[in-house]
C-alpha positions, 0 to 999 in steps of 0.5 A: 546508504543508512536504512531505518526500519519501522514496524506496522500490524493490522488492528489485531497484531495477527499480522505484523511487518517491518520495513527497511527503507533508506533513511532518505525516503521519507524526505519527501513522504508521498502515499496515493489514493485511488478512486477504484471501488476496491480502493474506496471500498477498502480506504487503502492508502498505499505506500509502494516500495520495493518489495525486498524492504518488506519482511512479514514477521506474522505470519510466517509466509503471505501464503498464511494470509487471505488473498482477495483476487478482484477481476484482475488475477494478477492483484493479490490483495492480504487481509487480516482473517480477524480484524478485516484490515487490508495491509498488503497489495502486489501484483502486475499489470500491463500498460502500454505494452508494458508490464508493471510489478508493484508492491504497496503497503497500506500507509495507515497500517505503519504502527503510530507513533514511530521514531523516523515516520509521521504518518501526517507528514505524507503528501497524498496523490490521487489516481483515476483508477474508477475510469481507468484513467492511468494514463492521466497520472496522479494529481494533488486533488481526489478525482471524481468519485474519490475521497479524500 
């Protein structure tokens, strides 16, 4: 399948990114919110991918960025040191005795304009994770508490 890459930075430029997706993903483009205070807080917007379509070009590793860690240890959370922006998130969490791996990059950090990606063009789903309510799924509104 034909893949397209796109490019995507912090504020500053410290740290810069490309994505390799299949030139299909975006026929449907849909990025989520959640209602979780670090979430809110942040105003992450989060695109999950699969972590192999991702290659940081600055720095050199992700052991190089800051990693905020909340209450759950198994979330990291990179930040740019300079301009604040919060770019990538991965991590793993059980549900339902399961165990999830996750990857998501921040949708508003994807350089503008961009051949092949309109940031406008995203549907935005919401997720209840201020109650932990995971289970409901995601919706097409912003649930109590969360922000468009």
């Amino acid at each position: 399948m034909p893949e397209q890459t796109f490019h995507g930075s912090c504020h500053c430029g410290n740290i810069q990114y490309t994505l390799t997706l299949p030139t299909d993903f975006f026929s449907n483009p849909t990025a989520g919110r959640c209602n979780c205070t670090i979430c809110q807080k942040a105003s992450f917007t989060f695109l999950r991918i699969p972590a192999s379509s991702f290659t940081l070009t600055s720095p050199a590793s992700k052991s190089e960025l800051p990693d905020y860690q909340p209450n759950i240890k198994t979330l990291h959370l990179y930040f740019c040191n300079k301009c604040g922006v919060q770019v990538i998130r991965e991590g793993s969490y059980e549900f339902e005795g399961q165990k999830h791996d996750w990857f998501t990059v921040n949708l508003l950090t994807v350089d503008q304009p961009q051949e092949g990606i309109d940031l406008s063009k995203f549907k935005i789903t919401y997720l209840d994770g201020l109650h932990d309510n995971w289970g409901a799924g995601s919706k097409a509104v912003p649930w109590s508490g969360g922000c468009l």
